[in-house]
NULOMAR-171563 format. One record per residue (C-alpha): z, x, y; residue in three letters; residue number from 1. Coordinates in steps of 0.1 Angstrom, whole numbers. Layout:
BEGIN
- Z X Y ALA NUM
...
***
This chain:
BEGIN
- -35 -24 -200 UNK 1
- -18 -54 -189 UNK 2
- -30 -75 -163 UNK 3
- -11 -75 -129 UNK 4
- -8 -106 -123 UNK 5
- -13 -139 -144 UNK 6
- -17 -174 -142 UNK 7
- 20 -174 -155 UNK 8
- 32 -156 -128 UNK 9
- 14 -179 -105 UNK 10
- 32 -209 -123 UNK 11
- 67 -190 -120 UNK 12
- 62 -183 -80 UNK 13
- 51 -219 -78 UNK 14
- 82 -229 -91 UNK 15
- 104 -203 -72 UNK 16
- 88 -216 -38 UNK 17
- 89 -258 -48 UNK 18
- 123 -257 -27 UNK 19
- 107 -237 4 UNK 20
- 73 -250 7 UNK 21
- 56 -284 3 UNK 22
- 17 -283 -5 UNK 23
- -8 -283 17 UNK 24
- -34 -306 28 UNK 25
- -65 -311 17 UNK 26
- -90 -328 42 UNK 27
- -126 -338 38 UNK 28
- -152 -320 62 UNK 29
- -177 -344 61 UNK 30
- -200 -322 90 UNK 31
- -205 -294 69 UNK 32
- -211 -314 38 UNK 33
- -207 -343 20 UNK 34
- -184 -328 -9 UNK 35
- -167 -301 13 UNK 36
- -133 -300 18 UNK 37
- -107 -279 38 UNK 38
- -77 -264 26 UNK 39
- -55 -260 57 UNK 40
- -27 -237 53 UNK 41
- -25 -232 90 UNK 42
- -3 -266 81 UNK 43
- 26 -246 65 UNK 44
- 52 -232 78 UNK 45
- 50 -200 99 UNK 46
- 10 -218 101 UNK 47
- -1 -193 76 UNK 48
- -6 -189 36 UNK 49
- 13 -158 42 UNK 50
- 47 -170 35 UNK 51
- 36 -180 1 UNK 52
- 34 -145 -10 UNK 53
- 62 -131 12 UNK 54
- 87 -159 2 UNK 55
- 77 -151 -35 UNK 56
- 82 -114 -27 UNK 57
- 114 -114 -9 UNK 58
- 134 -142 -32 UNK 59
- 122 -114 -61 UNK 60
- 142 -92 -51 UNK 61
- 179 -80 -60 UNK 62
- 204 -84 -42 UNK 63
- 204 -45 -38 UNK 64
- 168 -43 -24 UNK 65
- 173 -71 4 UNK 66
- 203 -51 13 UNK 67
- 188 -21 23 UNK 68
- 168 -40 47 UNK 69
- 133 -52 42 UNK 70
- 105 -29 61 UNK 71
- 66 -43 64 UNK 72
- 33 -41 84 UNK 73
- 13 -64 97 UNK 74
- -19 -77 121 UNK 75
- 4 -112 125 UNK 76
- 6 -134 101 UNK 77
- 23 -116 70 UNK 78
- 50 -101 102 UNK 79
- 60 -144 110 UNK 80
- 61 -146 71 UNK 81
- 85 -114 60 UNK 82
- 106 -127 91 UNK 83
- 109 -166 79 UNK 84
- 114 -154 47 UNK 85
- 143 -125 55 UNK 86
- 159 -151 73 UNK 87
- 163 -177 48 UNK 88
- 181 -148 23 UNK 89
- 202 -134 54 UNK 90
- 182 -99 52 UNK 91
- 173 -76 79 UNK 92
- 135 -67 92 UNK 93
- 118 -48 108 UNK 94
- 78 -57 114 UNK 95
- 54 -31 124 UNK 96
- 22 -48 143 UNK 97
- -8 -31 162 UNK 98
- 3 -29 201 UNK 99
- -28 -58 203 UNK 100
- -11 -81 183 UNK 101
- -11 -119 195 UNK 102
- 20 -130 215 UNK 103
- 20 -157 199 UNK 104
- 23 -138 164 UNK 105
- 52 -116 177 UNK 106
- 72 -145 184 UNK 107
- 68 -158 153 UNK 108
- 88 -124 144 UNK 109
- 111 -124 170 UNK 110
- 123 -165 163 UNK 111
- 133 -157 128 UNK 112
- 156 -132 140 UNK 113
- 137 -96 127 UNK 114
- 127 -67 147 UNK 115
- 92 -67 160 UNK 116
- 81 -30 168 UNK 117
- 46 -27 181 UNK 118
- 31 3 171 UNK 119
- -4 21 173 UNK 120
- -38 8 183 UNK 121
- -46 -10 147 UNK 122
- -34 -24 118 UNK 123
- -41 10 99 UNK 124
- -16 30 124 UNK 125
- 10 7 120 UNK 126
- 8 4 80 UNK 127
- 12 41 81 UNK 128
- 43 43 104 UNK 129
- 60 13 85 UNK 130
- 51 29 51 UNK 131
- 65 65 65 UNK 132
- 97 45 75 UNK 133
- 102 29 46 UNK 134
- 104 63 27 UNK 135
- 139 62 43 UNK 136
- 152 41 21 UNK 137
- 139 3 33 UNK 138
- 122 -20 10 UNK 139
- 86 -21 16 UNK 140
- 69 -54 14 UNK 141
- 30 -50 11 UNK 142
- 10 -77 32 UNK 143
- -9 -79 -1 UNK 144
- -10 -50 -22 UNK 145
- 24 -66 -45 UNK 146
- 18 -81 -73 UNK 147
- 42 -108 -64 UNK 148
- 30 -114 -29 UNK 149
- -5 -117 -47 UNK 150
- 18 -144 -76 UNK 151
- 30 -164 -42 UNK 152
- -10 -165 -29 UNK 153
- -23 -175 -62 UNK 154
- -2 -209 -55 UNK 155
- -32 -223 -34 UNK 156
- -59 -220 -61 UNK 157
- -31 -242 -84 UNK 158
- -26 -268 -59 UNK 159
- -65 -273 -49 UNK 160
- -72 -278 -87 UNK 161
- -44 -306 -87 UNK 162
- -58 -319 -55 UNK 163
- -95 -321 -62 UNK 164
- -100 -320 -98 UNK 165
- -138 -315 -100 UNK 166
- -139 -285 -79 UNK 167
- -167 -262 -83 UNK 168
- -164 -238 -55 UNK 169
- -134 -222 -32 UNK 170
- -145 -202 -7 UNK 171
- -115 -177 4 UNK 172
- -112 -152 38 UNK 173
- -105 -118 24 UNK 174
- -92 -90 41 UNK 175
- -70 -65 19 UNK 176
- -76 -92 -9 UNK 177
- -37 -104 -15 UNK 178
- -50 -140 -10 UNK 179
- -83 -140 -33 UNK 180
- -69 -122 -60 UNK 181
- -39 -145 -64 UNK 182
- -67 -177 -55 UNK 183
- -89 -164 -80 UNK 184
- -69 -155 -110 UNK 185
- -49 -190 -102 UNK 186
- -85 -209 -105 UNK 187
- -101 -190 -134 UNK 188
- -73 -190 -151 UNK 189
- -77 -229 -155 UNK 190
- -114 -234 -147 UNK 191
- -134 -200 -158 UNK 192
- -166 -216 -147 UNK 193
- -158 -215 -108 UNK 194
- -173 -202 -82 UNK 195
- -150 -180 -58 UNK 196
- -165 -171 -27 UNK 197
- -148 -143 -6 UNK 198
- -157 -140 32 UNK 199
- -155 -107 56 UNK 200
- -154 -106 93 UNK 201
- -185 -82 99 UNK 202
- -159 -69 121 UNK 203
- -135 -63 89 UNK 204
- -158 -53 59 UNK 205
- -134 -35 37 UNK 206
- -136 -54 5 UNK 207
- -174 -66 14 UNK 208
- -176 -25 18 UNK 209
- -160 -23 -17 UNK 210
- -176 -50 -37 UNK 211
- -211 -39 -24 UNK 212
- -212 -4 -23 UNK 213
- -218 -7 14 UNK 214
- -199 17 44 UNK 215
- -201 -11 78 UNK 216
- -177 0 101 UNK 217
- -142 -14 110 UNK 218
- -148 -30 148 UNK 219
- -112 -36 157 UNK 220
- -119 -60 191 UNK 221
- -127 -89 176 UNK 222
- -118 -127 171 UNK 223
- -111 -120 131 UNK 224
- -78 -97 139 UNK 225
- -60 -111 107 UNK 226
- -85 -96 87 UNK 227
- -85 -62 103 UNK 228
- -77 -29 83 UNK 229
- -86 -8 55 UNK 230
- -74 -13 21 UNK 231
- -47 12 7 UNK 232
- -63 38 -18 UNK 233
- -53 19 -53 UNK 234
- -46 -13 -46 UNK 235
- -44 -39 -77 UNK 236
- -60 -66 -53 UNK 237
- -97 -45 -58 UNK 238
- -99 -43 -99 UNK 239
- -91 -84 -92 UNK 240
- -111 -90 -69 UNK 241
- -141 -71 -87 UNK 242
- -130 -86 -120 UNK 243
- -129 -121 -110 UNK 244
- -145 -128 -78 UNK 245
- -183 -140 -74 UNK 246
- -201 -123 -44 UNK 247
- -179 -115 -8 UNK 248
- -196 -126 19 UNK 249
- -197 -111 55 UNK 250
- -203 -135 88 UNK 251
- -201 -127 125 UNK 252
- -181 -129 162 UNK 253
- -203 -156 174 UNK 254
- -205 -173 141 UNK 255
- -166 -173 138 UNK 256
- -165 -185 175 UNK 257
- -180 -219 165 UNK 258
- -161 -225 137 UNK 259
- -129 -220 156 UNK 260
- -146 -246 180 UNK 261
- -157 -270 149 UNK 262
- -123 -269 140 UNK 263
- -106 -283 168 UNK 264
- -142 -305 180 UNK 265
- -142 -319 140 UNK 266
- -113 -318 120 UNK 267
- -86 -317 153 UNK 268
- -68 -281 134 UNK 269
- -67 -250 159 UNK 270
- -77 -223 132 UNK 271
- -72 -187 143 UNK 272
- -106 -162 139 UNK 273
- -95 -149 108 UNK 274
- -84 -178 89 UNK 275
- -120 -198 99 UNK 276
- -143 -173 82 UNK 277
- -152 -195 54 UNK 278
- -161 -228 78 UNK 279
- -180 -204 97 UNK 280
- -199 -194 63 UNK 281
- -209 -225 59 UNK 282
- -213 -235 91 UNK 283
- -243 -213 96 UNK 284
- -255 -215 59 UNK 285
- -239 -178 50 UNK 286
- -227 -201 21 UNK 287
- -256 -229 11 UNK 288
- -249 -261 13 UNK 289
- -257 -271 -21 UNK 290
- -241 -299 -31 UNK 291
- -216 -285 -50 UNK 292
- -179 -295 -47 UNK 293
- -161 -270 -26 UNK 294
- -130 -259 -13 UNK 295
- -129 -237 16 UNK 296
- -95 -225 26 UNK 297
- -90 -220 59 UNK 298
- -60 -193 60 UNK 299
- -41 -195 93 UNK 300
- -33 -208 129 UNK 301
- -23 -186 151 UNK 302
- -38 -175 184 UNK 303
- -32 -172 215 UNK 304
- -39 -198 248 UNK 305
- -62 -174 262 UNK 306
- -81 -163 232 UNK 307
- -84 -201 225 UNK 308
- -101 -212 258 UNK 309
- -123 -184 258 UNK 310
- -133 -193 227 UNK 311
- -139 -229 236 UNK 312
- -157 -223 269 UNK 313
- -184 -197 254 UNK 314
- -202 -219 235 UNK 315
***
């Protein structure tokens, strides 16, 4: 059976999103180790990797598809992305996000000119009312569970190869896997010897649950929203993820709390709960510090004032 996605669809999406996107950075993090280094993709645009795989997704479609209008779920960030991304190829949206979604992740909908409906309690609700709209005729865009949205992800493990050549480990936050499947079959495709890392929110264990054999609970309150939700029954991102990945990791609120604060104290990047999972994994030693060269990519940047300064005045 042929693989999903390959390296060669990374390359293509790369190439497909060189007009759109310009690379990320990638910054040292000398306080958590002497050859650690962050990948900040709450530096691109809509301050999330999500519009990597949502560009890639939407500018593979015909013309047909993106005429029917496009239809997706989301806890935030894939909802800013599918909107940016509608936008540039004069589509229409609509974005179903958990009534608890982050303002700030709503108006990232709302500025790109989609339709933000806010529907159910959690991101599982409001997958399951987009996916029964989208039966209707819309074009459904998976947050992750596409192989071309998984193509646009991969882009990140190409470009941290090209910026730090002697790369031994990425560590990657995983929630229904879009963005470590892509990472990973990007950075084994070119360097089979890596270590990739995946990290749960304890508060979001659904591949952790997979990968391990283990049944922790889904705890929707929590700082690592992004990551929230189940994984839809036969998802490609899981035989990827199990293929390719090394171990998934699981760390807590109070350990994701202080590396949202070492974010903004250290480095001087606000990094929402979700997206600081693997600085928080190595913050508290989840991940050893070892010595070996690695990458952690630090997934998004958007939260809300409130959920910020609360954050900053707990420690």
């Amino acid at each position: 059976m042929p693989e999903p996605v390959t390296l060669g669809d990374i390359v293509r999406a790369g190439q497909r999103l060189g007009p759109y996107l310009e690379p990320t950075p990638l910054e040292a993090a000398p306080k958590l180790g002497e050859s650690v280094w962050l990948k900040l993709e709450n530096a691109n645009k809509t301050h999330s990797f999500k519009i990597r795989g949502a560009l890639n997704a939407v500018l593979s479609l015909d013309d047909a598809a993106r005429a029917r209008g496009i239809i997706a779920a989301s806890s935030g960030n894939h909802a800013g992305a599918v909107a940016y991304a509608a936008h540039l190829t004069e589509a229409s949206a609509q974005i179903l996000m958990p009534t608890n979604t982050p303002e700030k992740k709503i108006d990232n909908v709302r500025r790109y000119g989609a339709e933000a409906i806010l529907f159910g309690d959690n991101y599982d609700q409001a997958e399951a009312e987009a996916l029964r709209r989208a039966a209707g005729g819309a074009t459904w865009v998976s947050p992750y569970n596409d192989a071309n949205v998984i193509a646009g992800a991969g882009t990140i493990g190409l470009e941290i190869i090209e910026q730090l050549a002697d790369v031994e480990r990425v560590a990657v936050p995983v929630s229904g896997g879009g963005l470590i499947a892509g990472v990973a079959t990007a950075l084994k495709g070119v360097k089979p010897d890596i270590k990739v890392i995946g990290v749960n929110a304890e508060s979001a264990p659904a591949m952790h649950n997979l990968f391990h054999g283990s049944d922790k609970p889904q705890v929707w309150e929590t700082l690592a929203e992004a990551l929230s939700g189940e994984i839809e029954p036969g998802s490609i991102t899981v035989p990827i993820t199990r293929r390719l990945v090394d171990d998934v990791a699981l760390v807590g609120e109070g350990q994701i709390a202080a590396a949202m604060r070492y974010m903004i104290e250290a480095q001087g990047w606000v990094a929402e709960g979700g997206g600081a999972v693997g600085v928080a994994a190595l913050l508290h030693d989840v991940l050893p510090r070892d010595g070996l060269v690695t990458a952690v990519l630090v997934s998004g940047g958007n939260v809300d004032g409130d959920v910020l300064r609360r954050v900053l005045c707990s420690d």
